[in-house]
C-alpha positions in Angstrom: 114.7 103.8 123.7 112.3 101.4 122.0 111.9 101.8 118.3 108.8 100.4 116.1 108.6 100.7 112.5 105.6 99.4 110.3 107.4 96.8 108.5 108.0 95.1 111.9 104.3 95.7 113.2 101.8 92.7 113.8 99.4 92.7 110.4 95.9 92.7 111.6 94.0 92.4 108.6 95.2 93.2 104.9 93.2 92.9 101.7 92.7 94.5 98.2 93.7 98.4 98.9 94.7 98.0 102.6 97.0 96.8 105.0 96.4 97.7 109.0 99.2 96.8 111.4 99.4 97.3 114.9 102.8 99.1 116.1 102.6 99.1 119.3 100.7 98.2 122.5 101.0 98.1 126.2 98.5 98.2 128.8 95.9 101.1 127.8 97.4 102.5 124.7 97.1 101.2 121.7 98.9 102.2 118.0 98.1 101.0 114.7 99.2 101.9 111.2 97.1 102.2 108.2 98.0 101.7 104.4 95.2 102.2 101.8 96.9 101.8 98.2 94.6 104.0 95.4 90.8 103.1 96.0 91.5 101.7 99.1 88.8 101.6 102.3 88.7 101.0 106.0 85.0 100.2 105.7 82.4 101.8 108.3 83.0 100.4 111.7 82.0 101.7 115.4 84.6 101.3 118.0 84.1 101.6 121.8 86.8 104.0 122.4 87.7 107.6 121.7 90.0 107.5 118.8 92.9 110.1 117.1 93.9 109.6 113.5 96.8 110.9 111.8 97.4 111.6 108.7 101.4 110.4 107.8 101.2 110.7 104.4 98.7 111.0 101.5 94.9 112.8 101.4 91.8 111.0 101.9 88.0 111.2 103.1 87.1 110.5 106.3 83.3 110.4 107.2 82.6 110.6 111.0 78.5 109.9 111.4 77.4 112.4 108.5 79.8 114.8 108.8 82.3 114.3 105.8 86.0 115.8 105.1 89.2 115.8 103.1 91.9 114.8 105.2 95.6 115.2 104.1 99.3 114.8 105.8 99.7 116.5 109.1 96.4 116.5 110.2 94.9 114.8 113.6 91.2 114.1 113.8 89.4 113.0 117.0 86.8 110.5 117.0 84.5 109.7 119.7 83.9 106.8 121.4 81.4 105.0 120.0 80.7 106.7 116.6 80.4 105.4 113.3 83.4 106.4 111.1 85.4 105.1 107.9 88.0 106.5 105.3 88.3 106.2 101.8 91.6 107.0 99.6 90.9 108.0 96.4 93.9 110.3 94.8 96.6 108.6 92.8 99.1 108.1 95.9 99.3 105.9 99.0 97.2 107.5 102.0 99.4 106.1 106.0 97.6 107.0 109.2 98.2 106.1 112.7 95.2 105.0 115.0 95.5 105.9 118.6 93.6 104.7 121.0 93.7 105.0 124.9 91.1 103.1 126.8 
């Protein structure tokens, strides 16, 4: 049994609001954690690949293209491949997702 926590994760970029680490990653799979403190952004970006958030802890917005929702613990949101997409935490508590992506 292999175990993987996000203190022990590789940080991948952290700044003002945010911290994104990746948890795990072997061959086509690919896990990363996200942290975005009050005010906190994972600025639009397009990625390649198909793409599952999920929502650990917290509420946020996430904006796929033009289509925009409140996201909140428990929840799972597919993005497709090469689609613009960002989130945006703005309650008073920490918002934690998971990124997964399979290529």
């Amino acid at each position: 049994m292999d175990i993987f926590t996000f203190e022990d994760g590789n940080v991948l970029s952290s700044g003002t609001g945010i911290t994104i680490k990746e948890i795990f990653t072997s061959g086509k799979v690919n896990i990363q954690q996200v942290l975005l403190h009050t005010g906190g952004k994972l600025e639009k970006y397009t990625d390649q690949n198909e793409l599952f958030y999920y929502v650990i802890e917290g509420e946020g917005t996430m904006v796929i293209k033009a289509e925009r929702k409140r996201i909140t613990k428990g929840m799972l949101v597919r993005c497709p491949a090469k689609t613009q997409r960002a989130v945006t935490n703005s309650s008073s508590k920490d918002l934690a997702f998971l990124i997964l992506k399979v290529q």
